[in-house]
Structures are given as C-alpha cells and as structure tokens.
C-alpha positions as CSV (number, residue, x, y, z in Angstrom):
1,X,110.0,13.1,91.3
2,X,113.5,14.0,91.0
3,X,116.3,12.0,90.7
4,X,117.8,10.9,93.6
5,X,121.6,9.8,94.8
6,X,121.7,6.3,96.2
7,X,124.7,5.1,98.6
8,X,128.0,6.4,97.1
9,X,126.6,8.0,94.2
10,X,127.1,11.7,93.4
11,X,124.5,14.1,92.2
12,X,126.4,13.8,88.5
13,X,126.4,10.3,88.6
14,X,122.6,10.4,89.6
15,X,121.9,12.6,86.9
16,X,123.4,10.2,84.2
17,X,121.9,7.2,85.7
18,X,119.4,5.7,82.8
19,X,117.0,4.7,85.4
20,X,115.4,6.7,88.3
21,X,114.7,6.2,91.6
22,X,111.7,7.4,93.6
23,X,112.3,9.3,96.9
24,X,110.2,7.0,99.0
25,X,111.7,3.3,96.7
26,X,114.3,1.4,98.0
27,X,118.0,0.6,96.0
28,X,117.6,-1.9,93.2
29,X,119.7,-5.1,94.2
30,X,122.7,-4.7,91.7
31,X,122.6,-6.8,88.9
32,X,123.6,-10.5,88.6
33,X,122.8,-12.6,85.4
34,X,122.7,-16.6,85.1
35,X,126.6,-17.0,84.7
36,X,126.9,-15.6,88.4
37,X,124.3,-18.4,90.0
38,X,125.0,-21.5,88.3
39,X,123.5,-23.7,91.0
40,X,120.1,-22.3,91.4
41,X,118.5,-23.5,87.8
42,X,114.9,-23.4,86.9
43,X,114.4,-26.7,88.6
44,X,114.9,-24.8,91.7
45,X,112.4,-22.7,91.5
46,X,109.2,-24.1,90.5
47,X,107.0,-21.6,91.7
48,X,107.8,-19.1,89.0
49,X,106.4,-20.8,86.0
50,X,104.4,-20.4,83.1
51,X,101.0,-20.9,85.1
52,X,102.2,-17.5,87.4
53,X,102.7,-15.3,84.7
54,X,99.2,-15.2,82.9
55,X,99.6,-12.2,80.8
56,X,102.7,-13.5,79.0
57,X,100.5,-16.8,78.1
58,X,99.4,-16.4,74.2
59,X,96.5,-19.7,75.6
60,X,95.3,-16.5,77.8
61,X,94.1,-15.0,74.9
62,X,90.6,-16.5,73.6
63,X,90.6,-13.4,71.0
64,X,93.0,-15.3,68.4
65,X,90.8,-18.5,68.9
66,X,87.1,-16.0,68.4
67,X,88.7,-14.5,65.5
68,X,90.1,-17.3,63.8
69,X,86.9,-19.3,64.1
70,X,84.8,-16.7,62.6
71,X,87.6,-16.7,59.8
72,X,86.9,-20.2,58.8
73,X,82.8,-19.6,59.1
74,X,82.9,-17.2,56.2
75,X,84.8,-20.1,53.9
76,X,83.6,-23.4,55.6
77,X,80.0,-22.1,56.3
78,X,79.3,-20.5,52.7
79,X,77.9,-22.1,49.1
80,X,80.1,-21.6,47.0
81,X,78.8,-22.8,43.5
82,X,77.3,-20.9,40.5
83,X,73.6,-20.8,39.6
84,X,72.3,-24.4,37.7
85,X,69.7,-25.5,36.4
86,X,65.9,-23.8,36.7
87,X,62.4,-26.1,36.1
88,X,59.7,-23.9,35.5
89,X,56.2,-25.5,35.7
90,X,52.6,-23.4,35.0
91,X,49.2,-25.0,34.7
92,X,46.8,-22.6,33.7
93,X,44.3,-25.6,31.4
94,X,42.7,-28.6,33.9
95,X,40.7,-30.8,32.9
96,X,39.1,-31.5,36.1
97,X,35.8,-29.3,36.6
98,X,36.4,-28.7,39.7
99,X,39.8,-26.7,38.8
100,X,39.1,-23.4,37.3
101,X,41.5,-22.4,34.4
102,X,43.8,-19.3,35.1
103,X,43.8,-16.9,32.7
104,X,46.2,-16.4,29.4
105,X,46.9,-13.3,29.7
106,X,47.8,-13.8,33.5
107,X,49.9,-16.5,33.0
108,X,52.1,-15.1,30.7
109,X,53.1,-12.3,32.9
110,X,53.9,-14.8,35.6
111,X,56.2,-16.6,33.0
112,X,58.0,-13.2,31.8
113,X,58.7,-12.4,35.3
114,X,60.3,-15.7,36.2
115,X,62.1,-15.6,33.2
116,X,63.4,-12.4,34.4
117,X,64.1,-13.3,37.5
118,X,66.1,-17.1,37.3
119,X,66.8,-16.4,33.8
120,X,68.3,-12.8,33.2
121,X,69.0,-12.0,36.6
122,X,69.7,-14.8,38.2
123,X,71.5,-16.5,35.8
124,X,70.0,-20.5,35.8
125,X,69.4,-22.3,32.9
126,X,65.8,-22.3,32.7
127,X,63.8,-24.6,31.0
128,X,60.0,-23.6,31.0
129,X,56.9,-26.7,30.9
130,X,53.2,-25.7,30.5
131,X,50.1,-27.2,31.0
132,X,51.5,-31.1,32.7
133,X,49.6,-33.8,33.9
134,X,50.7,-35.8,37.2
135,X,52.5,-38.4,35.3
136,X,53.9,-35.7,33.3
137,X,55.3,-33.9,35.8
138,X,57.3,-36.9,37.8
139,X,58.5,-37.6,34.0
140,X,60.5,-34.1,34.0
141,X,61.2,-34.3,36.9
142,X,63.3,-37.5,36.7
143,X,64.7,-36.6,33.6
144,X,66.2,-33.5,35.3
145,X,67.2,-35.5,38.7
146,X,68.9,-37.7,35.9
147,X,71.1,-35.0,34.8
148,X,74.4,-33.8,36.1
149,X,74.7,-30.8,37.7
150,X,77.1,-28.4,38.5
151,X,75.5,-25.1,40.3
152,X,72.3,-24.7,42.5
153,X,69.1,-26.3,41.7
154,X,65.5,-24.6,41.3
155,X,62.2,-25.4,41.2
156,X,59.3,-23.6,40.5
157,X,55.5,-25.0,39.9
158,X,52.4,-22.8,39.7
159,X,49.2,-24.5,39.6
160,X,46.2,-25.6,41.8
161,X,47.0,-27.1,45.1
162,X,45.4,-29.0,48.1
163,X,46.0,-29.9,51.5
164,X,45.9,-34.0,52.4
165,X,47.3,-35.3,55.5
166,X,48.6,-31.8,56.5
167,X,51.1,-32.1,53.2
168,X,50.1,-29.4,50.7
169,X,49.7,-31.9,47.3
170,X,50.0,-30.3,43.7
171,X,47.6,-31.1,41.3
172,X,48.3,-32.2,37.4
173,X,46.2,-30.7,35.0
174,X,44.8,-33.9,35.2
175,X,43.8,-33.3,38.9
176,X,45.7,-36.0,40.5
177,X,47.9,-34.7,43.1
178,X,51.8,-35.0,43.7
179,X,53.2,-34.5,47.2
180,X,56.0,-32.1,47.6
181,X,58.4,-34.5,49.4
182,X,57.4,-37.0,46.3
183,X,59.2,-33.9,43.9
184,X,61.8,-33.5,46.5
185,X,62.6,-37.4,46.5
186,X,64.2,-37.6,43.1
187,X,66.6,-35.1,44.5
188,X,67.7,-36.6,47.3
189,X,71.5,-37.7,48.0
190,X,70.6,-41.4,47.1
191,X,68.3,-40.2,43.4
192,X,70.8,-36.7,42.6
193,X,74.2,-37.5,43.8
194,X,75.4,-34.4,42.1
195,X,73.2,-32.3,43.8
196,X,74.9,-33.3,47.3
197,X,76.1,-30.5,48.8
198,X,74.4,-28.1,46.7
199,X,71.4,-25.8,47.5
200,X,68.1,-27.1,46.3
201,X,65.4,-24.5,46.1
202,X,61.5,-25.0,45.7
203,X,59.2,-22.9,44.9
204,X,55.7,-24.1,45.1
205,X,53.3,-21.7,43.7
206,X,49.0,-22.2,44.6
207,X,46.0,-20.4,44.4
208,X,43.2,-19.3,46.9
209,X,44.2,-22.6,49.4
210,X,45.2,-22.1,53.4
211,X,47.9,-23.4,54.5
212,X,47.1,-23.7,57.9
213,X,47.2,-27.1,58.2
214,X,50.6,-27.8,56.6
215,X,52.9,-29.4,59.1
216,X,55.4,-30.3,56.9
217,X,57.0,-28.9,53.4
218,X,60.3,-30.5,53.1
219,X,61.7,-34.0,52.8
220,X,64.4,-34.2,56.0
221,X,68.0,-33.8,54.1
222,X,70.3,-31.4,53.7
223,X,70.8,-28.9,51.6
224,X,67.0,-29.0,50.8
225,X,64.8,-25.4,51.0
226,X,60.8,-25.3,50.9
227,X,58.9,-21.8,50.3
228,X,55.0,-22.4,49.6
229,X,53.3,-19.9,48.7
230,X,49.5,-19.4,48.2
231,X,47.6,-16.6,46.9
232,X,45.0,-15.0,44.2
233,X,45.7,-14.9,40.5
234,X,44.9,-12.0,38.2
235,X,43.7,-12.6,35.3
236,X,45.6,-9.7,33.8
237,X,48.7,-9.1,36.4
238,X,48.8,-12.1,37.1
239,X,50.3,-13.8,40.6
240,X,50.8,-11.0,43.1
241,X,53.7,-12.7,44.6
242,X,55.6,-13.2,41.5
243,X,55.6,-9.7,41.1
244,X,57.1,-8.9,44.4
245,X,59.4,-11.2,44.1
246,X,60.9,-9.3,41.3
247,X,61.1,-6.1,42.9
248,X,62.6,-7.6,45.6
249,X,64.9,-9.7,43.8
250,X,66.2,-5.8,42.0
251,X,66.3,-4.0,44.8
252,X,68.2,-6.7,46.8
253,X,71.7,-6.0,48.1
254,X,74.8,-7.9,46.4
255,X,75.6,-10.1,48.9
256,X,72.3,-10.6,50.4
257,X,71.7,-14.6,52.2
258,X,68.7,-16.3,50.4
259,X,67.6,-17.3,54.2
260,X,67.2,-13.6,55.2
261,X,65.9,-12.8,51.9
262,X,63.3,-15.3,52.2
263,X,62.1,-14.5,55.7
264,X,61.6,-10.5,54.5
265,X,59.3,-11.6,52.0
266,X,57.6,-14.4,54.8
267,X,57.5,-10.7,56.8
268,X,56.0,-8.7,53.8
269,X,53.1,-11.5,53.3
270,X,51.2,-10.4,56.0
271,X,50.8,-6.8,54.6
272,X,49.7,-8.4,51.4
273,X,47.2,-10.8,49.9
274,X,49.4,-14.1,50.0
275,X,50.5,-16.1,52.7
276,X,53.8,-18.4,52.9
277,X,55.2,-21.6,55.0
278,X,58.6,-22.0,54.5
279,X,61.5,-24.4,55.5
280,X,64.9,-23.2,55.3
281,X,66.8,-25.6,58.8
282,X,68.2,-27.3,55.7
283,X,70.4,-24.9,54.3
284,X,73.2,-25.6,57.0
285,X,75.5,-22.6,55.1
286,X,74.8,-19.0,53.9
287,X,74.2,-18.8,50.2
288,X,74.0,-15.7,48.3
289,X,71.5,-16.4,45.1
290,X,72.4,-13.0,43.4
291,X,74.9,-14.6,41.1
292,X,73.3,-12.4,38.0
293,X,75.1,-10.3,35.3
294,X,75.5,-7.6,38.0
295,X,77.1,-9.7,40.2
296,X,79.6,-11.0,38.4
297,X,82.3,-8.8,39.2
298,X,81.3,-9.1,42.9
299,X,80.9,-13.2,42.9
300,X,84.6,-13.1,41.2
301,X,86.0,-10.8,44.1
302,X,84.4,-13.1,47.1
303,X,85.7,-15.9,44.9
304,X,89.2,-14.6,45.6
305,X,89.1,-13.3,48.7
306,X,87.3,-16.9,50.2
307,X,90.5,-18.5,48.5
308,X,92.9,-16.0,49.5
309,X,91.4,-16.5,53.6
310,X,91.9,-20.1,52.9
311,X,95.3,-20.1,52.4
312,X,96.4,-17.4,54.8
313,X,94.7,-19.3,57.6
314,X,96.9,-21.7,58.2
315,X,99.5,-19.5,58.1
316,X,97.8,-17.5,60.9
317,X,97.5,-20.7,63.0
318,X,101.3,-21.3,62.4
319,X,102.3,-17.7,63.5
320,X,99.7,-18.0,66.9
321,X,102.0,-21.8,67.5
322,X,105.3,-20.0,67.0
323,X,104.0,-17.0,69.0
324,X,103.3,-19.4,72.1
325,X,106.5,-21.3,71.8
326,X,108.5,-17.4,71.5
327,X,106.1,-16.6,75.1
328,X,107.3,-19.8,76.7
329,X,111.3,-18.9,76.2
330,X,110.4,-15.1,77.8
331,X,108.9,-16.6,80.5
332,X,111.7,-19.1,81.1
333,X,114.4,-16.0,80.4
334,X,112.2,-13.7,82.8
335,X,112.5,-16.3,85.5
336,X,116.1,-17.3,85.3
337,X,116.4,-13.7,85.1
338,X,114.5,-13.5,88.8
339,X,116.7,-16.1,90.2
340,X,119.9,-14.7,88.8
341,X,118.9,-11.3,90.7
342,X,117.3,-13.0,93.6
343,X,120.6,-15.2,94.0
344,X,122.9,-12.1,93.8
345,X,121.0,-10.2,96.6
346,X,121.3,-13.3,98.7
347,X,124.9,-13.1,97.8
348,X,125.7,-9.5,98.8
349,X,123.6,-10.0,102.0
350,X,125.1,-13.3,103.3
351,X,128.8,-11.1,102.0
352,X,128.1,-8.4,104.3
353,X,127.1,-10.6,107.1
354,X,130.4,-12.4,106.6
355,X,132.3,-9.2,107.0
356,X,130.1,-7.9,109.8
357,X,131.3,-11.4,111.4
C-alpha cells in the first residue's frame, strides 16, 4: 500500500520515513527508551517474561538436544578397537564310531577359506588347531583366555555337535562333549579381564544336527556374540556356509555392522542348505568387523573423524549454553523495551488529558 502522511507530516516527510504505515494501521506511539521510565523496571511487569515469549527460548528447541544425542551415539555407542586374536578349531578324525570322519580334501578348503577370511581380510592373528580332544580343547582355550589382548576376539570350531538339555554341546575327537557357555566361560569379565569391553565372537561350526531345540547359545555378559551354525559337509567343497561367508564377507560394504551383517546371512539360510541360531543382545554397540587391508585407509578416517566429534562436542554444548544465556538478555531488552514504549504512550495520553484539563 502506499505510504501514508500521519498527523503533521507532509507527503515528503512521508516519503522519507524508513518505516511505513498501512492505510487502515493506526500511528505508532512515538518512541520512548528505558532512560525515559525509570520507575517502571522489570519487576513491574511480570507478565512479560521468558515463559511468554516461547520462540525466543533456545529450551524450546528439542532439535539441538535430538541432534546432539545422536552425535554422541556414533562415538559412545561404537567399538572402537582393531581386529585380535583368531582360534581356529577343525575336527575332521574321531575316534568315536559313532562320529563319521570329514573328509581331507573338504577340510582343507574350509581351512583356506577361514584363513582368507580372519586372516587376509580380516586382519586377526589366527592361530589354526586340528584334530583336539575335549581336554584338548579347554587346554587352548585357557591358554588363549590367559593371554592379553588388545583387539576383538574370535572363535571358530568345526566339528560334530549334539543337542543336551537344549545347549548345542561340541564334541572332542574323543567324543566327549563341551558346552558352548563352558568355551564362553574362560572369557568372561572375571577369566579375560582384557577382553572387557571388547567384542567376542563365536563361531560354532556342526554338521547334519537340528537346532531346534537350542534355547540358549550364549553365556549372559556383555560384549559376548553366539552364531551356530549347522549344515552338510562336502567331501570336496567342503562346508557350504564357509563358502558363503566369504563371498559375503568380499562383497560386504566398508562400514557394514557385524549385527546386520549377521542377520543377512540368518536371512540367506533359509534359501540354502544350513540353518543358524544366533545371539547378538550382547553386543550393546555397533562394530564394524571389516578392519582388513582394504579398510585401512577407511578405519584411519572414522578413527579421526570419531575423535574429531569428540572434541567438537563439547564445544557445541558450550555454544547451545551461551546461546540460551544471549536469548535470555533479548528477552529482558525486548521487554524493558515494551515497558519503555508502553510507559511513554501512557505519558503522552495522561499529557494531553492534562492539557485538555
């Protein structure tokens, strides 16, 4: 609309005004700041505070808080160690009748893919065992809960297997069976105290046994994660499911979270010849098992950028404080700035009245 004249204003004057007046508005009251109303304070005028002006409250805003937690879940809620240590165990030899040997040739193609996959890939120190009894087995498996460790811990046993008291058993080449949570023990917080904190992976390999009856495959601590696995063996290609693991381990993405990455293959089992139980409520953080040549360069970036985001968020938290306490002086400016014009119109009115009288 154009501008328009007020009282005693000529068209010039209009024109230069720097603010404009609608037709149908009425006169701004002229303007009056603090110095000119003294006696009227904030005090005296309670009902314009902080509480009635919610879009000048930075509280108002839950998007700061939303973004800055999800900020701290990629550091706090994230693995962040290399890979470890890798046991490898294959029976192939029993000497129990009623266990039927695995083949050679079989075998061995299981153990190069392994190799391939926790060894060249992956990364872990593997050390490879063949052919153990029961006793055998708890022996290395002391020995290694023994050691100190400083990355993520794997184990991996392939051999005959049987259900008892709906706990899937592994058996020696002996045939005397070994529970899993009596493996998992010797890794535990109280047995591995340099495993706390750390992801703890096993891999639990049988042949031609349902595991419909399992209702348990993992000791209750943290940090702990179960995949059983049970399917047939080749006698040339060996275990089917070794061999898709290692295509899926290559074709993987980077950054890929060993939970997800375990629950596609859970999802693939059913359109092949093996079938999986898994527990993975342990792992209370994401970790990202692709640590391997290839990923170097990548681990080193996230490296940088998780420290980088650790040290810029407090600074963000200190900018969102200094931002509230800045909101809190507007708010008190904008209302002594109210008053101020409030107190001047009052002024002018109760003048003219005066006069009038």
């Amino acid at each position: 609309k154009p501008v328009q004249p007020i009282s005693g204003e000529n068209t010039s004057t209009a024109m230069s005004r720097p603010y404009q007046i609608l037709v149908d508005a009425p006169p701004p009251p002229p303007a009056v700041n603090a110095e000119q109303a003294p006696a009227l304070n904030a005090e005296q005028a309670p009902a314009l505070n902080a509480e009635q002006a919610p879009a000048l409250n930075a509280e108002q805003s839950p998007q700061h808080d939303i973004e800055l937690d999800e900020l701290k879940n990629i550091t706090e809620n994230f693995y962040e160690c290399k890979p470890g240590r890798c046991l490898i165990i294959l029976n192939k030899v029993f000497d129990d009748e009623d266990l039927h040997n695995l083949s050679a040739g079989g075998i061995n193609r299981d153990l190069d893919r392994l190799d391939e996959i926790f060894a060249e890939t992956l990364e872990f120190k593997t050390v490879i065992k063949k052919d153990l009894k029961k006793d055998q087995i708890l022996d290395i498996v002391q020995r290694f809960s023994g050691r100190e460790h400083k990355g993520a811990f794997v184990f991996v046993i392939l051999s005959h297997g049987k259900v008892v008291n709906n706990e899937l058993n592994i058996m020696g080449t002996d045939g005397n069976p070994i529970t899993i949570s009596e493996i998992q023990s010797h890794f535990s917080e109280f047995n591995c105290s340099s495993l706390i904190g750390v992801p703890k992976i096993f891999l639990i390999h049988v042949f031609n046994l349902s595991l419909r009856e399992i209702t348990s495959v993992c000791i209750s601590e943290s940090d702990f994660a179960t995949i059983c696995v049970s399917g047939p063996h080749d006698d040339v290609h060996g275990s089917i499911f070794v061999k898709e693991l290692l295509e899926k381990v290559e074709t993987s993405p980077l950054d890929a979270h060993f939970s997800k990455f375990v629950e596609e293959l859970k999802e693939l089992s059913g359109e092949r010849e093996w079938e999986m139980k898994c527990s993975m409520q342990q792992l209370h953080k994401y970790y990202t098992i692709f640590m391997g040549k290839k990923q170097k360069e990548y681990a080193k970036f996230m490296m940088k950028y998780q420290r980088a985001l650790k040290n810029w968020i407090p600074l963000r938290e200190q900018t969102i404080a200094d931002v509230e306490i800045i909101t809190q002086k507007l708010i008190k400016h904008h209302r002594n700035v109210n008053i101020s014009r409030i107190t001047g119109s009052v002024t002018s009115i109760g003048g003219s009245a005066m006069a009038i009288t």
